[in-house]
KEFI-933580 format. One record per residue (C-alpha): x, y, z. Coordinates in pm, whole numbers, padded with zeros to 5 digits, always signed. Layout:
% residues N
XYZ/...
//
This chain:
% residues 624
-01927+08618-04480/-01699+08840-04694/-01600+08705-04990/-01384+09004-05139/-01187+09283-05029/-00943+09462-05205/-00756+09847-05258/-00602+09897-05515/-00538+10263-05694/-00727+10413-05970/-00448+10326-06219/-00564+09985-06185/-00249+09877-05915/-00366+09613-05671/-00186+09739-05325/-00346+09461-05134/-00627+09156-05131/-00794+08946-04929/-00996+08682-05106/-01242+08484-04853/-01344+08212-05131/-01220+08112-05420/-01446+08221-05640/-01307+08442-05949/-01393+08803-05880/-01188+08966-06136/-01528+09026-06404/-01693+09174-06118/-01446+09414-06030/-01416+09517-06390/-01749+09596-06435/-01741+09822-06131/-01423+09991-06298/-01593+10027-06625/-02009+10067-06541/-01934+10303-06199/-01593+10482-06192/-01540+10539-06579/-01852+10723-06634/-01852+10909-06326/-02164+10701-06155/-02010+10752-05830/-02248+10879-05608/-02419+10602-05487/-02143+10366-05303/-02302+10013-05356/-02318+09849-05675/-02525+09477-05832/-02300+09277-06034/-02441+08889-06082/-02508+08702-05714/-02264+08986-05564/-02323+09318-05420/-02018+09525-05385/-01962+09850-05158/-01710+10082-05244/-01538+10384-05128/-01273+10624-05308/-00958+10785-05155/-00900+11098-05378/-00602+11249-05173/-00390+10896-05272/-00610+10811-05564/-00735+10504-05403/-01006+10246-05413/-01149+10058-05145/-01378+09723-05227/-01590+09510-05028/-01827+09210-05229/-02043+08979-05053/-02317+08800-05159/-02645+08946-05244/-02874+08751-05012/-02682+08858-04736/-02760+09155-04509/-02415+09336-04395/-02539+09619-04130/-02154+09672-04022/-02076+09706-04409/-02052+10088-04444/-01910+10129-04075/-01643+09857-04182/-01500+10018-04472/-01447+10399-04362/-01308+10181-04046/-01089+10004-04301/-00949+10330-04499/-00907+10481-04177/-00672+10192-04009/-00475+10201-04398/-00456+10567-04457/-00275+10584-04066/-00056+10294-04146/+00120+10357-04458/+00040+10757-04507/+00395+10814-04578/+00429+10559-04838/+00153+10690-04973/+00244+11043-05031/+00609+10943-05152/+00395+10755-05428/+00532+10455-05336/+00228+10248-05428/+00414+09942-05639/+00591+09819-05264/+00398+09515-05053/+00176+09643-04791/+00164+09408-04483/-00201+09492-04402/-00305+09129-04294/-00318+09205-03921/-00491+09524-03901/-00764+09402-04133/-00828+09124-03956/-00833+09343-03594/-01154+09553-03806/-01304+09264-04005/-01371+09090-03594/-01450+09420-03431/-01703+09538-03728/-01877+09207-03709/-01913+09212-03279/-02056+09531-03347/-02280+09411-03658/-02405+09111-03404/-02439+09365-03090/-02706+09554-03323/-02857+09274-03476/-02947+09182-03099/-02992+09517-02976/-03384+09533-02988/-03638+09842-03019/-03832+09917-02637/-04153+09807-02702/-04402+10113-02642/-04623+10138-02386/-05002+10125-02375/-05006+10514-02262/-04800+10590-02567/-05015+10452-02820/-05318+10590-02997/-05549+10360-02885/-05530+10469-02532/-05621+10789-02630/-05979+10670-02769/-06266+10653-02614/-06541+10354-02536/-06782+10529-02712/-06556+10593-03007/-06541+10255-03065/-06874+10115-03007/-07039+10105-03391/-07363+10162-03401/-07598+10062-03654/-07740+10390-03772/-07363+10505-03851/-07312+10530-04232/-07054+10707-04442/-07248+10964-04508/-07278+11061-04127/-06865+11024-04066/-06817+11271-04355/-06963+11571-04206/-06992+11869-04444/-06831+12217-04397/-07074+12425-04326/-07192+12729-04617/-07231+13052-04529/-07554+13137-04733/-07568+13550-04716/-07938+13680-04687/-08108+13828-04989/-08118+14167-04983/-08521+14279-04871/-08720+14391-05162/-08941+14710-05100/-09287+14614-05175/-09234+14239-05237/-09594+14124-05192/-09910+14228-05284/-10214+14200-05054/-10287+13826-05135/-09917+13759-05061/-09803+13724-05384/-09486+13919-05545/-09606+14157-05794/-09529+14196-06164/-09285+14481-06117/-09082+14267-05806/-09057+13950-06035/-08924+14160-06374/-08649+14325-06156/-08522+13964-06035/-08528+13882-06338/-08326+14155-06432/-08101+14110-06159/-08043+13719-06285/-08017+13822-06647/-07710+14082-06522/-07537+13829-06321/-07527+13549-06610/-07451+13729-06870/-07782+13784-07001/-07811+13458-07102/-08184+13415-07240/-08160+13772-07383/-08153+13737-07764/-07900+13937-07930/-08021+14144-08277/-07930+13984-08554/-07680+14159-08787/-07772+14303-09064/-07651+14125-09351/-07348+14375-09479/-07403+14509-09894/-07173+14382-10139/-06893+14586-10147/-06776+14638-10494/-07061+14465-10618/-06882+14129-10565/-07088+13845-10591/-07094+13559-10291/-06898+13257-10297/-07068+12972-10472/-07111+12624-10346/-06915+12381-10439/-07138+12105-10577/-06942+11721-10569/-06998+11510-10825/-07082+11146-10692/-07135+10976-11012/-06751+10900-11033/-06680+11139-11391/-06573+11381-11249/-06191+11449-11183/-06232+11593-10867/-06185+11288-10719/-05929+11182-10890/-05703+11530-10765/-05765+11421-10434/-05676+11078-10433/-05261+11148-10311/-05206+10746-10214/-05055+10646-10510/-04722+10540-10621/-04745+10712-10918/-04756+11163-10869/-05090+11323-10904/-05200+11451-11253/-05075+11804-11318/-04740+11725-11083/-04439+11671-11279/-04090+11539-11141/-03931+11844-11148/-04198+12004-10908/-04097+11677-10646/-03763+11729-10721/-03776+12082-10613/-03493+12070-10349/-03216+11936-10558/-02988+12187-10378/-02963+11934-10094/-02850+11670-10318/-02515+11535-10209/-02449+11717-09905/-02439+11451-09707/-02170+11243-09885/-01965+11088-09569/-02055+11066-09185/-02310+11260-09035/-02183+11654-08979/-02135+11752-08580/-02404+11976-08426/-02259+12358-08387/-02372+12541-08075/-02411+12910-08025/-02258+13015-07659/-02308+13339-07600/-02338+13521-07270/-02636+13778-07211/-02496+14082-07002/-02843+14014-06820/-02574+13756-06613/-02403+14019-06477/-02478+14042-06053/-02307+14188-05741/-02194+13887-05500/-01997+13903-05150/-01723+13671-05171/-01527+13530-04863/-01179+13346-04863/-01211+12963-04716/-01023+12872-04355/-01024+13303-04316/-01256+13499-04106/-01435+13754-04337/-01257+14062-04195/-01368+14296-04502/-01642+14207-04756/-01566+14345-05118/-01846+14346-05411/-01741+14276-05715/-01904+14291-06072/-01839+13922-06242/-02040+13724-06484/-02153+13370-06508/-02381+13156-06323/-02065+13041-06044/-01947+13427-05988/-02064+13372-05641/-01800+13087-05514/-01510+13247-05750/-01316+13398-05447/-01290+13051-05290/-00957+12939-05275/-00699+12774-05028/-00480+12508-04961/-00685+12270-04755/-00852+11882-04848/-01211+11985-04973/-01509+11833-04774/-01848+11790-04826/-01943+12110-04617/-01693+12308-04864/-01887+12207-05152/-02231+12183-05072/-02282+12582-05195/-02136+12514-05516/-02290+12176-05581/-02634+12324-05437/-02617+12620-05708/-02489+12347-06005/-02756+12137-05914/-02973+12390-05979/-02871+12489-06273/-02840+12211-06436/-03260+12124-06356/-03285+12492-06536/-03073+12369-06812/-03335+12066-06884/-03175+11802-06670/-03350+11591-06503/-03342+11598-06161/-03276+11270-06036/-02970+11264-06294/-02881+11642-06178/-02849+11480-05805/-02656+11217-05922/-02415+11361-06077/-02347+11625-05792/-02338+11329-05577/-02070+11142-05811/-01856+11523-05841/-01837+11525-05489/-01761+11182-05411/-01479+11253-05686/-01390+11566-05511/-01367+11433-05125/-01070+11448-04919/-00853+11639-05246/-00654+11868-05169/-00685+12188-05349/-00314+12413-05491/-00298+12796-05362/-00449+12936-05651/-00737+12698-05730/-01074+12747-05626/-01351+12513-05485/-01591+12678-05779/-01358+12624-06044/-01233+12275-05910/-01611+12147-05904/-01701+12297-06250/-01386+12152-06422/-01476+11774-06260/-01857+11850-06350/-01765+11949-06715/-01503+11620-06753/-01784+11404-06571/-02029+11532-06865/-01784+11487-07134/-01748+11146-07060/-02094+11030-07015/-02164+11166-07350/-01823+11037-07474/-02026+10682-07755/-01864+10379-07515/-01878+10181-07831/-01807+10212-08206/-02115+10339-08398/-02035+10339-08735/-02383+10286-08927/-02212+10264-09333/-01894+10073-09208/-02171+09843-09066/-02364+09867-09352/-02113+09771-09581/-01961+09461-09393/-02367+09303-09396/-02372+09367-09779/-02031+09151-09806/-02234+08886-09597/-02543+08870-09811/-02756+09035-09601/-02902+09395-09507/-02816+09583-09226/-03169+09638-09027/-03226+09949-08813/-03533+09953-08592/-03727+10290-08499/-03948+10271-08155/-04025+10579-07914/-04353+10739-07818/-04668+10908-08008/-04544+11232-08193/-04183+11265-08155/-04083+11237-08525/-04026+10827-08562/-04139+10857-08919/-03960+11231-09016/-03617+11110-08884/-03607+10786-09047/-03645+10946-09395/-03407+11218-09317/-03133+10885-09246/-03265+10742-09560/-03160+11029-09742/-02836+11019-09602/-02781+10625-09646/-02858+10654-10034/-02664+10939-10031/-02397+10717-09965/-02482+10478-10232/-02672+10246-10035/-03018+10077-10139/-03306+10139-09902/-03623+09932-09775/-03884+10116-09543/-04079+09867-09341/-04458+10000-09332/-04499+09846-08939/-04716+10136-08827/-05034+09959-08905/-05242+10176-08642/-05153+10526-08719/-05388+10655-08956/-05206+10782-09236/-04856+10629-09159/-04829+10452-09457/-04894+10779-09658/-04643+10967-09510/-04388+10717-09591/-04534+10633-09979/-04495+10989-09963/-04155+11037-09833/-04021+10731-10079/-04153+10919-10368/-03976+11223-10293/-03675+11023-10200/-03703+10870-10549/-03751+11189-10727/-03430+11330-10570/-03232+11040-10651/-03409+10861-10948/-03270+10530-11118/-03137+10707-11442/-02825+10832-11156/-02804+10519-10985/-02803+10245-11284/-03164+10193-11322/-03132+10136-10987/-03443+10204-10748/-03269+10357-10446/-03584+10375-10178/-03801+10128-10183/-04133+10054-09983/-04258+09773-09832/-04599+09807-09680/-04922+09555-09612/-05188+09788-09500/-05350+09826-09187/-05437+09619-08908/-05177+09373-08965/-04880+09206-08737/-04628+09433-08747/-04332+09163-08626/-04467+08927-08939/-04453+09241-09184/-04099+09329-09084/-04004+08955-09142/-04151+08982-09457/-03945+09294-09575/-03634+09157-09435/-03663+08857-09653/-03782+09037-09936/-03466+09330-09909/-03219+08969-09912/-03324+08836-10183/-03377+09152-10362/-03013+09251-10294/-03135+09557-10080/-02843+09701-09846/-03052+09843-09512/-03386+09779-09403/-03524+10075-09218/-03842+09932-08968/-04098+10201-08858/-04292+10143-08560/-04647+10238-08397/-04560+10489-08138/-04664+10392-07823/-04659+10515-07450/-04433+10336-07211/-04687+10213-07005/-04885+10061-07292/-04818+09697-07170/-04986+09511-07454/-04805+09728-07729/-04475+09693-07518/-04527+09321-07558/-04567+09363-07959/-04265+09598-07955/-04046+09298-07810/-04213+09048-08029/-04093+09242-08297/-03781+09255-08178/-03679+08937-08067/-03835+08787-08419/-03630+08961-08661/-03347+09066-08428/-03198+09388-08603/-02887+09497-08597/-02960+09885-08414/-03290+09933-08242/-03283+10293-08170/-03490+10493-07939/-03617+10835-08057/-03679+11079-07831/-03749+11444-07808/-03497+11720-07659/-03763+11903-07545/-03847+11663-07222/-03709+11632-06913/-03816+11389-06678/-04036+11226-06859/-03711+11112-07126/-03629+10933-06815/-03917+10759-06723/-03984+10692-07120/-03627+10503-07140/-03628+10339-06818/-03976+10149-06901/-03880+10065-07202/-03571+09923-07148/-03734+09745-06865/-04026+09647-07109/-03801+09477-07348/-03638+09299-07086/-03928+09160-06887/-04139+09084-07203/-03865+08869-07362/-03784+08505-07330/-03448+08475-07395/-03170+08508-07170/-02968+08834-07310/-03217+09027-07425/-03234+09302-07700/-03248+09638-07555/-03177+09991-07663/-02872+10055-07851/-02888+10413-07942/-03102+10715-07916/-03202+10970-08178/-03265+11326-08019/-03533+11541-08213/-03623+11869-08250/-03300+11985-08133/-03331+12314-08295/-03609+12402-08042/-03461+12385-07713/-03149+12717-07740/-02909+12641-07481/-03118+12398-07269/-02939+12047-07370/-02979+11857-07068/-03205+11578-07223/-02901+11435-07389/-02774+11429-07065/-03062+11261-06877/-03079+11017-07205/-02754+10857-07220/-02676+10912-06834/-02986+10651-06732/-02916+10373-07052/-02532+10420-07087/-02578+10424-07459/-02463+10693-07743/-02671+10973-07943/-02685+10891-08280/-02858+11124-08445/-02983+11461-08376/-03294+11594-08585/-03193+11993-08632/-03537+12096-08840/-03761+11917-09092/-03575+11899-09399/-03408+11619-09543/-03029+11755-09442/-03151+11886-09082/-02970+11570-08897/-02659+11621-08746/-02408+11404-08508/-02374+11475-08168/-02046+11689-08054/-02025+11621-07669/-01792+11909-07618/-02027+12178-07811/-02321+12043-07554/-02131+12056-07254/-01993+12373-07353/-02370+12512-07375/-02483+12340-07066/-02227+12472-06824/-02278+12854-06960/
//
């Protein structure tokens, strides 16, 4: 029932295979190398790949991996047992080959695997038929009833089973001289309640004096109404009216124009993100520290700074185990969740450090502390490490030598700057000398089409046609409210090809990720015009819910389209990035739970406030 097993080491040397069909496994394996191992997704030891589920386990004193695939239908309760059963009988046999680093020889390991494969599937069949006591009628609830409790009877309602708390109602207070002779209270009695009401609620039916109107200080007269003028001649009207093409009366160019200081600064690629590290003395705490394998004969405090000061003393010569790290990995975890990580991803990536970190063995002068930080900080590094070439204007450029434009789709949830971020990369494409078309596709959003009329006629005015030819660099392409937003990004894609426009920028209806019917219009519009990048924005702000937001709509995309390889997320944009100091772990949580690159960063709200993102510089902040 096992169709694969095979160790090999992790610089890709098989040291031996056993193949149980002959079925090509090779794409398999390589997609656990590349999806699991390579970006540090370690900590779960089972992995999906087509029809096959494959269980794996890593040797990090020999560099090693063990690999067991069987088919997915099948149920393998000796599995786990039979692999740390196989290490075990392979470590024993050929340990000394293995620390010489003699790992290109043959190793006969036909017979002992064979010895565990029969013994781990006698004792996969002896618990398959090894059956749960059943319990006894003393030992269940039902014996512990009574007749009566279950006899229903009709006058039993829900109101009766639902028996009210009881209120302790505190006695009023007597009242001297209450009633009168007929029995009635008296005037005075009934004007002190009243008092007594009036105190406890504010004094609610008391009228409060009316202010006296205040004299005119200075002798200045009162505002005057403003009386509108309906019959259409006046030119109030006309100043309000801001939905044109065209600027209002009494606003020139140059007033648009007034931020011509940002005008070719962003000639090239897209300028890495600069973080500020710098640690607060506030850090600064008093620890005991204790040497590992040593009994802690004498305890000495120290003064050291930085969130791992309490594992720094740590060191010895000995194979780490999980007991060894769980302090460190317990306090990382920990921070990272303060850091804005999520924490799912936060466990996950403790998990994959110290399934990275088992069985090593540590030098004489390196800690467990700085061990696990260094493997957390390379782990991080490489998740946020693009796994693929993003290069929007080489991109660009090749589609324009095809006859086409290079289409870049916006989607993401209410309010996290779909509509600021794709002018600030429309500045920065016609920057570049590239001609831009804005898709209107926010037809529910009142006011989305103004802000984009409005952000193509500042656009314009920074970069008129007298620079570029005659050439109108931003266009937009719009059709109102109300309308399909797949057919009206059709339409603009058609209309930027045979207007010789270079990139077509679509702008979508923001929309929550459990919005099921605009999740089905969101992959409608995907799958119809197919775009080149469909990028997800997203703010830096969240933590959890970034996860959530790009898990469901990944899923969305998938589930809701028809063909077989669907269209899902190919980058993220990270906004207001300037808000969130030190705490970075969204980009973390982002690209850790879709695999794919940060594009973008928003930095602030001008046109020049979007930045690349430099992995290093956010590591470097999150592990402060």
């Amino acid at each position: 029932m096992l169709d694969l097993f095979t160790i090999f080491s992790k610089g890709g040397i098989v040291l031996w295979c056993f193949q149980g069909t002959s079925q090509i496994f090779s794409p398999s394996v390589n997609a656990l190398i590349k999806t699991v191992i390579l970006q540090e997704r370690t900590g779960n030891n089972s992995y999906d790949h087509n029809s096959l589920t494959i269980k794996y386990k890593l040797d990090n004193e020999f560099e090693l991996v063990f690999v067991a695939a069987y088919q997915k239908i099948l149920q393998l309760m000796y599995i786990d047992k039979f692999l740390d059963d196989v290490h075990l009988r392979f470590r024993d046999a050929f340990k000394n080959e293995l620390s010489k680093g003699a790992i290109y020889q043959s190793f006969p390991f036909a017979d002992g695997f064979q010895a565990v494969y029969k013994a781990a599937e006698e004792w996969g069949k002896l618990q398959a038929r090894a059956q749960k006591p059943m319990r006894s009628y003393e030992d269940s609830l039902k014996s512990k009833k009574t007749v009566g409790s279950m006899v229903e009877r009709k006058g039993d309602n829900k109101e009766n089973k639902k028996k009210e708390k009881p209120v302790a109602v505190k006695a009023p207070e007597p009242v001297k001289e209450e009633k009168s002779v007929n029995g009635e209270l008296t005037e005075e009695v009934i004007a002190q309640n009243r008092a007594k009401l009036a105190s406890k609620l504010g004094s609610p039916t008391m009228k409060k004096p009316k202010k006296s109107p205040k004299p005119n200080e200075g002798g200045k007269k009162p505002k005057a109404k403003r009386v509108w003028d309906l019959s259409g001649k006046s030119s109030d009207l006309a100043t309000l009216e801001r939905t044109k093409d065209k600027p209002p009366e009494g606003e020139s160019e140059k007033e648009l124009a007034t931020d011509q200081n940002m005008v070719g600064q962003m000639v090239g690629g897209i300028r890495d993100i600069e973080i500020e590290s710098e640690e607060s003395d506030s850090e600064t705490e008093e620890e005991d520290e204790e040497e590992v394998g040593a009994k802690p004969a004498v305890t000495e405090t120290k003064k050291s700074r930085g969130v791992f000061s309490l594992f720094r003393g740590l060191v010895g010569s000995k194979s780490l185990s999980q007991e060894d790290m769980l302090p460190v990995l317990d306090k990382l975890k920990d921070h990272l969740i303060g850091k804005n990580v999520a924490a799912d991803i936060a466990v996950k990536l403790c998990d994959s450090v110290a399934a990275q970190l088992e069985g090593k063995v540590l030098g004489t002068f390196e800690s467990v502390t700085s061990t696990v930080k260094a493997t957390l900080t390379d782990a991080l590094v490489q998740i946020l490490s693009p796994k693929r070439r993003v290069d929007i204007l080489r991109d660009a450029l090749e589609a324009r030598a095809k006859g086409r434009p290079f289409v870049m789709a916006f989607c993401g949830v209410n309010g996290v700057g779909k509509s600021t971020n794709l002018a600030k990369i429309c500045f920065w494409l016609i920057e570049n000398n590239l001609r831009v078309l804005i898709a209107a596709c926010d037809t529910f959003r009142a006011g989305a089409v103004e802000q984009l009329r409005t952000h193509t006629r500042h656009l314009n005015a920074l970069h008129p046609p007298a620079k570029h030819n005659g050439l109108q660099m931003v266009q937009l392409y719009e059709k109102g409210y109300g309308k399909d937003a797949a057919g009206i990004a059709l339409e603009a894609i058609s209309y930027a090809r045979d207007s010789k426009i270079d990139v077509v920028l679509i702008d979508t209806a923001g929309r929550m990720q459990d919005n099921e019917p605009l999740m089905r219009a969101l992959t409608k519009l995907v799958k119809v015009n197919e775009p080149d990048l469909v990028l997800f924005v997203g703010e830096a702000l969240v933590g959890n819910e970034a996860v959530d937001q790009l898990v469901k709509f990944n899923q969305a995309m998938a589930d809701h389209s028809s063909s077989a390889n669907p269209h899902l997320i190919d980058g993220i944009v990270l906004t207001k990035f300037d808000t969130i100091d030190d705490k970075v772990g969204a980009a973390i949580s982002m690209t850790y739970i879709t695999g794919q690159p940060i594009v973008f960063v928003g930095t602030g709200q001008t046109y020049t406030d979007l930045k690349s993102l430099n992995a290093k510089a956010v590591v470097h902040a999150l592990m402060k």
